[in-house]
N, CA, C and O atoms as a GROMACS GRO file, in nm:
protein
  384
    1UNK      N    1  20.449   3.919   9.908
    1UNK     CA    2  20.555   3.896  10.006
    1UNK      C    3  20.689   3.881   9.935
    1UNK      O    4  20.700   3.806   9.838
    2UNK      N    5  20.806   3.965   9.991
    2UNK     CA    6  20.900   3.970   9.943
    2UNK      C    7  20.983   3.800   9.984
    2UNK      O    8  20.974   3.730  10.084
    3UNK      N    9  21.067   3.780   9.847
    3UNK     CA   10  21.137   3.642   9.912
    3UNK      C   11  21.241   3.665   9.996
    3UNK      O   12  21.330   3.748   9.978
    4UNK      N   13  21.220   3.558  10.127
    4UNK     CA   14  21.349   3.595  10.196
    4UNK      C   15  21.523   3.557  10.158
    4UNK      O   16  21.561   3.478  10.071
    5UNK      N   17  21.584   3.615  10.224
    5UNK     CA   18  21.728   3.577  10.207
    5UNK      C   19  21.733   3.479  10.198
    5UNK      O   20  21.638   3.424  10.253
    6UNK      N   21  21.823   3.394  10.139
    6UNK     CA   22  21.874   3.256  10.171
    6UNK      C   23  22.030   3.248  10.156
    6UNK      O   24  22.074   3.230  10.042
    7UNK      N   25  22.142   3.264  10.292
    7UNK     CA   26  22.216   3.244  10.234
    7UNK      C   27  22.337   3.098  10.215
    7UNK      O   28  22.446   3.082  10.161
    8UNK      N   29  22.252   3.023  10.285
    8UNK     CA   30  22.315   2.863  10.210
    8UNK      C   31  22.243   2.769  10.253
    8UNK      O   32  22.249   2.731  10.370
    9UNK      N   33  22.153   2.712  10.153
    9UNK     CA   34  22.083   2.571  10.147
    9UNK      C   35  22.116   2.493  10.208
    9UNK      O   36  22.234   2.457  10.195
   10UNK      N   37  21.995   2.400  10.343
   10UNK     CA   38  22.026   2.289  10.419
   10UNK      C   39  22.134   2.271  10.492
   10UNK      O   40  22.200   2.167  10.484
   11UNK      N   41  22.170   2.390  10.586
   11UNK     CA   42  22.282   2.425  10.638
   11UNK      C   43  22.225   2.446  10.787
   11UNK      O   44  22.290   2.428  10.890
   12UNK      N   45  22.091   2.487  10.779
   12UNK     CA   46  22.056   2.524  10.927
   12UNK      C   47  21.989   2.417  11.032
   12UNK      O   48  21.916   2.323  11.000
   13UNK      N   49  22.032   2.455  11.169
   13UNK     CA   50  22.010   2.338  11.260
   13UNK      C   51  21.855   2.316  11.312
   13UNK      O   52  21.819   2.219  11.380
   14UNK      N   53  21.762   2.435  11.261
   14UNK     CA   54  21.642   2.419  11.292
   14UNK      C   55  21.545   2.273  11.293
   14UNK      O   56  21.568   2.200  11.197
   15UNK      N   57  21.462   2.234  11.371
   15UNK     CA   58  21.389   2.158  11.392
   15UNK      C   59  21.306   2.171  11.495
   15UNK      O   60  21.320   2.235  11.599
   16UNK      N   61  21.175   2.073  11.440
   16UNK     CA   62  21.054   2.132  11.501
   16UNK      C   63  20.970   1.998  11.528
   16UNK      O   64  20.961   1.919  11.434
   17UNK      N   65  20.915   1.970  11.640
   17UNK     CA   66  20.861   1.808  11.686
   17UNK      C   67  20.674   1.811  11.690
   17UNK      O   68  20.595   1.821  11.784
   18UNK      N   69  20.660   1.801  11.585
   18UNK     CA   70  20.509   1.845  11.599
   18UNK      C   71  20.388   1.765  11.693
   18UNK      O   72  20.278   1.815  11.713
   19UNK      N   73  20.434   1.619  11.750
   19UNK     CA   74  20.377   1.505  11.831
   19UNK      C   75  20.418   1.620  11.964
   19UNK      O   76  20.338   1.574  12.046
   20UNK      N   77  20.470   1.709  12.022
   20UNK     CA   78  20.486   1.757  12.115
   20UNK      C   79  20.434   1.973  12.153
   20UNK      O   80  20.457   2.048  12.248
   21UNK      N   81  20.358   1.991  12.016
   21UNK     CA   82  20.371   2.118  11.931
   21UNK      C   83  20.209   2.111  12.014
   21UNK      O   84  20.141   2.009  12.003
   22UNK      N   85  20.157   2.240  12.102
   22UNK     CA   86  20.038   2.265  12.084
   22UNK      C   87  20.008   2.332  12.041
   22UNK      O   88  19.898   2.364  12.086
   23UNK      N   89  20.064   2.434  11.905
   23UNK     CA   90  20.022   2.537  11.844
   23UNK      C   91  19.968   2.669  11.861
   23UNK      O   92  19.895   2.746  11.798
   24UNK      N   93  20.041   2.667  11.988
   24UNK     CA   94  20.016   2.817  12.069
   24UNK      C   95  20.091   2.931  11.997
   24UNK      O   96  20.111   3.040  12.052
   25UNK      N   97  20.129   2.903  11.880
   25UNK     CA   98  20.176   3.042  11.781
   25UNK      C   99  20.305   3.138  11.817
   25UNK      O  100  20.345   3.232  11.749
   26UNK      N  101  20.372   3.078  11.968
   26UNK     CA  102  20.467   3.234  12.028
   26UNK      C  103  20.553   3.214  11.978
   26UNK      O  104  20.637   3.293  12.020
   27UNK      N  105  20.621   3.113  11.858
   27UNK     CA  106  20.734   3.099  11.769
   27UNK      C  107  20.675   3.210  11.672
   27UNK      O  108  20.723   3.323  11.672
   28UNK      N  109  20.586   3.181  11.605
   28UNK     CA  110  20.522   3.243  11.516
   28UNK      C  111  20.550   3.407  11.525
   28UNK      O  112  20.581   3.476  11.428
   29UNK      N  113  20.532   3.458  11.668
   29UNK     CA  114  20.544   3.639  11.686
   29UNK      C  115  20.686   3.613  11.700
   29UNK      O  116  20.747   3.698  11.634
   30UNK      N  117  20.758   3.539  11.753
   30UNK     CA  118  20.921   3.598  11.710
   30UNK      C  119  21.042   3.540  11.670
   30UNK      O  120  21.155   3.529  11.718
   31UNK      N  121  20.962   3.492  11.531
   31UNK     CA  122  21.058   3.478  11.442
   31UNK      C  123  21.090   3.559  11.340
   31UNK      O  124  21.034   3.526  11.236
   32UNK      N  125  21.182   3.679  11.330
   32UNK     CA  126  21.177   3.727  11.265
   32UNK      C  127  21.173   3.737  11.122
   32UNK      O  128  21.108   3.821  11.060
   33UNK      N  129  21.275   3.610  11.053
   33UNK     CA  130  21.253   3.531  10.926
   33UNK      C  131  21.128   3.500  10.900
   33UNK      O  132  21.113   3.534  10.783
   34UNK      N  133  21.000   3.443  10.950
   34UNK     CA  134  20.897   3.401  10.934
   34UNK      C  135  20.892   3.290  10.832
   34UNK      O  136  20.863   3.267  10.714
   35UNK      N  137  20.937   3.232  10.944
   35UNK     CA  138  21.030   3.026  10.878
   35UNK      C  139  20.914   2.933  10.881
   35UNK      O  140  20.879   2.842  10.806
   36UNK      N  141  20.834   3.013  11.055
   36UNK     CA  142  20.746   2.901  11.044
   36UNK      C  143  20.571   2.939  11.067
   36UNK      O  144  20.541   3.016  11.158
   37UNK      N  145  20.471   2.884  10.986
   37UNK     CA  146  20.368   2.913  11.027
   37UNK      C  147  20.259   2.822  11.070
   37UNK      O  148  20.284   2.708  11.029
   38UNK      N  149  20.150   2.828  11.136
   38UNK     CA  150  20.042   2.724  11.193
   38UNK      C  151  19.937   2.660  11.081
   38UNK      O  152  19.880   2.730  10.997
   39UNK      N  153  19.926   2.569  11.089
   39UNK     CA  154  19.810   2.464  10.970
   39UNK      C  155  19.774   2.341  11.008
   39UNK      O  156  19.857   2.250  11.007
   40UNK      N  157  19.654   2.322  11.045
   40UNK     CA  158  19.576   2.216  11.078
   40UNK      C  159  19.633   2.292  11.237
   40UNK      O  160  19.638   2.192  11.310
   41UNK      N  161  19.660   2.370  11.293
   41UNK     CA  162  19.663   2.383  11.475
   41UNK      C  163  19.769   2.339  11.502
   41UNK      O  164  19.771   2.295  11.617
   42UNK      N  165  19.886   2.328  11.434
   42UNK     CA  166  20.037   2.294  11.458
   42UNK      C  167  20.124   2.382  11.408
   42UNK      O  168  20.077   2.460  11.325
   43UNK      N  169  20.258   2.395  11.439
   43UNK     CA  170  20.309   2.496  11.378
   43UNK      C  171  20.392   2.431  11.306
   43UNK      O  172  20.458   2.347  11.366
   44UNK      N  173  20.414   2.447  11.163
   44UNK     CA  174  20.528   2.382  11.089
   44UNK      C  175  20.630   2.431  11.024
   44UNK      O  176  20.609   2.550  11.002
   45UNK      N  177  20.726   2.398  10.984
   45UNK     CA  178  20.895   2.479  10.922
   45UNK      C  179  20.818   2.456  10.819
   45UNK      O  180  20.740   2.361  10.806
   46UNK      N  181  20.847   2.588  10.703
   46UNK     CA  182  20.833   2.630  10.592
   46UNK      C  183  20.916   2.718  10.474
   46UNK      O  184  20.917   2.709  10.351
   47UNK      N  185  20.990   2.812  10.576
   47UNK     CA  186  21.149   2.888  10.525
   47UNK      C  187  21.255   2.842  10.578
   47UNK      O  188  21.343   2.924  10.604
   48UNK      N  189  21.282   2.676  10.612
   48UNK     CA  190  21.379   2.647  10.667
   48UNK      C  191  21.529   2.717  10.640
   48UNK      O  192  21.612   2.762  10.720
   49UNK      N  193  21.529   2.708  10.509
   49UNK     CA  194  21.685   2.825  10.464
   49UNK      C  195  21.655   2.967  10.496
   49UNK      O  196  21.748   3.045  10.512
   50UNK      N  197  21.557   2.997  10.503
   50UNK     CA  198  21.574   3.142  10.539
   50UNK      C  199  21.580   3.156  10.733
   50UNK      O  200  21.578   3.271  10.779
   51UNK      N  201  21.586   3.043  10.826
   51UNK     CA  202  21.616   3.090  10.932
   51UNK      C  203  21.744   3.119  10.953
   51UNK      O  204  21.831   3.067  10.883
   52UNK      N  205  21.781   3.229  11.078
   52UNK     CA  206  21.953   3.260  11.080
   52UNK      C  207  21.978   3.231  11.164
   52UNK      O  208  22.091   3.264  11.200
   53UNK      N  209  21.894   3.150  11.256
   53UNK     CA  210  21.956   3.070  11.367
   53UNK      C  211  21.990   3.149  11.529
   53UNK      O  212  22.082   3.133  11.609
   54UNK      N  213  21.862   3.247  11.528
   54UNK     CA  214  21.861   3.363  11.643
   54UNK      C  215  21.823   3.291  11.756
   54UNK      O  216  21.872   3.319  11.865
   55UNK      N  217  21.725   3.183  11.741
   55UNK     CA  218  21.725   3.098  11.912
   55UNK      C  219  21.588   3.105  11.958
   55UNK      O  220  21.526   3.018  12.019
   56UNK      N  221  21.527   3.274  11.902
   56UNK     CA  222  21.422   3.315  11.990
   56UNK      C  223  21.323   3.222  11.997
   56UNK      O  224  21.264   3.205  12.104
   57UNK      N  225  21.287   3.139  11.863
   57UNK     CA  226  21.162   3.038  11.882
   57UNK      C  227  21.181   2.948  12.000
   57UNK      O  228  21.091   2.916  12.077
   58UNK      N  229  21.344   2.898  12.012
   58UNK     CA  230  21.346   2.787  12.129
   58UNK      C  231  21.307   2.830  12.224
   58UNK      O  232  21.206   2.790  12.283
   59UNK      N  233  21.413   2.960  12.275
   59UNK     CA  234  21.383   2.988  12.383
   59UNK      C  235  21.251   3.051  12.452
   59UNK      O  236  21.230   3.101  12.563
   60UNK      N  237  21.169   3.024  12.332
   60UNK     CA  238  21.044   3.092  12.359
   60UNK      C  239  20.903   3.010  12.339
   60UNK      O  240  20.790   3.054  12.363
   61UNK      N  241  20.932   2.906  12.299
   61UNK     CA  242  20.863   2.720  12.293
   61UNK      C  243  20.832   2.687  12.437
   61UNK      O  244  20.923   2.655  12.513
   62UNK      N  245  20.684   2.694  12.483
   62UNK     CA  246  20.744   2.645  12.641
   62UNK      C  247  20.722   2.498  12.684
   62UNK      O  248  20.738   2.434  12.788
   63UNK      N  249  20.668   2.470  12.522
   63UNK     CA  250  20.730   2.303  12.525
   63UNK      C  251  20.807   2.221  12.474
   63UNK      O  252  20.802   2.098  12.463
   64UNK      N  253  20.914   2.331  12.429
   64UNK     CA  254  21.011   2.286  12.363
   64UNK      C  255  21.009   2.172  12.240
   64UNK      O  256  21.078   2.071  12.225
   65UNK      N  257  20.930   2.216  12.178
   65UNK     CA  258  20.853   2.176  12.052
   65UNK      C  259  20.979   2.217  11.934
   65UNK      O  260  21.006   2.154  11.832
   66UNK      N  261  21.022   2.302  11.968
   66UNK     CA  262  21.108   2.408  11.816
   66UNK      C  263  21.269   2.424  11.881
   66UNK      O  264  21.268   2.494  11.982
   67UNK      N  265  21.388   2.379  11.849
   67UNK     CA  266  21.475   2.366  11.831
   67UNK      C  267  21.574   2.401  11.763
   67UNK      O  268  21.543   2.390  11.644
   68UNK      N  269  21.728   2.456  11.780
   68UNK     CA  270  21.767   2.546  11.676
   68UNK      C  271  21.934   2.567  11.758
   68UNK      O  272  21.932   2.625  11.867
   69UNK      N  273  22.075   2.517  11.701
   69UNK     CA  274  22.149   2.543  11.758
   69UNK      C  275  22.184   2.689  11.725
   69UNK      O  276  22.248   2.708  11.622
   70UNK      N  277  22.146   2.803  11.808
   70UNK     CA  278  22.159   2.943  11.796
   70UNK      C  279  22.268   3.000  11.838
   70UNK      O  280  22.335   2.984  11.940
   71UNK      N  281  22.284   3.097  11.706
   71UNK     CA  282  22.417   3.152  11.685
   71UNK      C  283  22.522   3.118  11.598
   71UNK      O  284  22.604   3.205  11.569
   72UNK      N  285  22.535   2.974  11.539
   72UNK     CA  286  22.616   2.877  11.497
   72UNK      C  287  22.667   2.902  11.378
   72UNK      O  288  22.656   3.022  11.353
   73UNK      N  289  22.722   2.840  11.286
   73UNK     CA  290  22.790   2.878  11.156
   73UNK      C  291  22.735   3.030  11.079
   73UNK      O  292  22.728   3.147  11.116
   74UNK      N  293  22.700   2.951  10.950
   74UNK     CA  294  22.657   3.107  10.884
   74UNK      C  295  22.573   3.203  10.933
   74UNK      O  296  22.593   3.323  10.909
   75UNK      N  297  22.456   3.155  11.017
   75UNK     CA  298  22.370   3.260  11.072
   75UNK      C  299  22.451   3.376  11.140
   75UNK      O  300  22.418   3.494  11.129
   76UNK      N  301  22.590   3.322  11.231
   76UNK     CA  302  22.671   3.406  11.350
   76UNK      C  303  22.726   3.473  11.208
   76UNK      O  304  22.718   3.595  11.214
   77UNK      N  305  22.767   3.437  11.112
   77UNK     CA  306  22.844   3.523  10.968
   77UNK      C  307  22.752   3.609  10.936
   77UNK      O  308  22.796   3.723  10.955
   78UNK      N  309  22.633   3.610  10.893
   78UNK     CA  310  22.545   3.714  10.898
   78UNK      C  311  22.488   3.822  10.969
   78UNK      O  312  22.450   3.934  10.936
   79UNK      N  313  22.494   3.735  11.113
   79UNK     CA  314  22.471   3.892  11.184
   79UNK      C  315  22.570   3.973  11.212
   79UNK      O  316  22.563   4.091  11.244
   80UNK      N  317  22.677   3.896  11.200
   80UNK     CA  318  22.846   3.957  11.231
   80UNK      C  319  22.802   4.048  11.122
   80UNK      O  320  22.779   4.164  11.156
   81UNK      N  321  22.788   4.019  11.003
   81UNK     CA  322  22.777   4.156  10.866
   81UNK      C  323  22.716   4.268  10.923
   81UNK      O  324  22.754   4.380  10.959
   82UNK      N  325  22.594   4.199  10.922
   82UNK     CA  326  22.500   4.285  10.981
   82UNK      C  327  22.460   4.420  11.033
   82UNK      O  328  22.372   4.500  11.001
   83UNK      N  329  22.587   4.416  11.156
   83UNK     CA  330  22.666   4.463  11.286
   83UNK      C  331  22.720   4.492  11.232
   83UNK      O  332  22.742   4.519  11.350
   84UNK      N  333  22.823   4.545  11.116
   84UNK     CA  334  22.932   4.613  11.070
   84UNK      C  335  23.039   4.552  11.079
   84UNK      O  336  23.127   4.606  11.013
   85UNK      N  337  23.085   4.420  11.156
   85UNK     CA  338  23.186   4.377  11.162
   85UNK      C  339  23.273   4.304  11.059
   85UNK      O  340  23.221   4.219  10.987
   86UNK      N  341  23.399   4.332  11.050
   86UNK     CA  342  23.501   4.340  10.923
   86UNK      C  343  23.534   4.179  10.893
   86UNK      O  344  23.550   4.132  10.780
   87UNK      N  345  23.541   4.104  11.018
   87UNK     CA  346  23.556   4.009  11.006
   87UNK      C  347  23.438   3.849  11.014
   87UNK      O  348  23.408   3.783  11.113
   88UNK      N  349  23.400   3.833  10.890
   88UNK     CA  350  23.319   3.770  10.884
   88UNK      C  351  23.331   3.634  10.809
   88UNK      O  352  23.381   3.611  10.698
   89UNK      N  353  23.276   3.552  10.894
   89UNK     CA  354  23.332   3.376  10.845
   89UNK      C  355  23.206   3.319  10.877
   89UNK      O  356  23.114   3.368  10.943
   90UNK      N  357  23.214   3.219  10.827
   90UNK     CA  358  23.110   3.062  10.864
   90UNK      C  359  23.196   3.000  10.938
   90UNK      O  360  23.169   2.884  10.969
   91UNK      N  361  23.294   3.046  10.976
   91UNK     CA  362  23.406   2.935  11.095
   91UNK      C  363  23.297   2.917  11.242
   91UNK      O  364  23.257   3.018  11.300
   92UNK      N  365  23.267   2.801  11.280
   92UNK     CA  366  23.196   2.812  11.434
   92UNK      C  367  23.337   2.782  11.510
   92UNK      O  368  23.302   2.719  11.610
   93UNK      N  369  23.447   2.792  11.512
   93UNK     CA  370  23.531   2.796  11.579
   93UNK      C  371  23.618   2.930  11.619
   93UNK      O  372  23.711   2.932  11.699
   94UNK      N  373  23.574   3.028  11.552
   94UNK     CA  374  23.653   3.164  11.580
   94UNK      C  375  23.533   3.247  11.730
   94UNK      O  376  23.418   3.290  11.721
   95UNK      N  377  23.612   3.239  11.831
   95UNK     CA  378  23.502   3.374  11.903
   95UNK      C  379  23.478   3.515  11.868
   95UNK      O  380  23.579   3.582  11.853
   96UNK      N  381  23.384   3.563  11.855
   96UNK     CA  382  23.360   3.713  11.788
   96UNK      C  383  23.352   3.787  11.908
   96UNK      O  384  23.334   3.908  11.905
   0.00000   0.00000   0.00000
C-alpha cells in the first residue's frame, strides 16, 4: 500500500465516537483517503492526517458516530489544487 498524502500534521477536524459506532462499515466504502478501518466490530481513525476533510463519512454515519468539519482549511486548499484553481490558500475565510 502506497503511503498516503499528508499535507499538514494534526490539523484535521476529524473525529469519531466509538460508545455510539455500530460498525456498519459505510464510512469505510466512502472514504476515499482510507483514514478509517473496522477492529474488534468498531470503526476506528487510523490516517487521521491523511483525511481532506470531504464530509462523506459524516454525512453518511447514520448514527452519527464520525464527524468532520467538511471543506475547511487545508483540505478546501487541496481540492482547490486539485481542480486547477490558481488561487490556493489554507485561509477558511476566503469564498472560492
Amino acid at each position: 500500500m502506497m503511503k498516503p498524502m499528508i499535507y499538514l500534521r494534526d490539523v484535521v477536524t476529524l473525529s469519531h465516537n466509538p460508545e455510539i459506532c455500530n460498525g456498519c462499515g459505510i464510512c469505510l466504502s466512502v472514504c476515499p483517503r482510507q483514514v478509517l478501518r473496522r477492529s474488534n466490530g468498531k470503526i476506528e481513525i487510523v490516517l487521521r492526517d491523511a483525511c481532506i476533510e470531504c464530509g462523506a463519512c459524516q454525512r453518511n454515519c447514520p448514527l452519527g458516530a464520525v464527524t468532520v468539519s467538511a471543506g475547511v482549511g487545508c483540505a478546501r486548499a487541496i481540492i482547490n489544487q486539485m481542480l486547477g484553481r490558481k488561487q490556493v490558500s489554507c485561509d477558511t475565510d476566503k469564498s472560492w
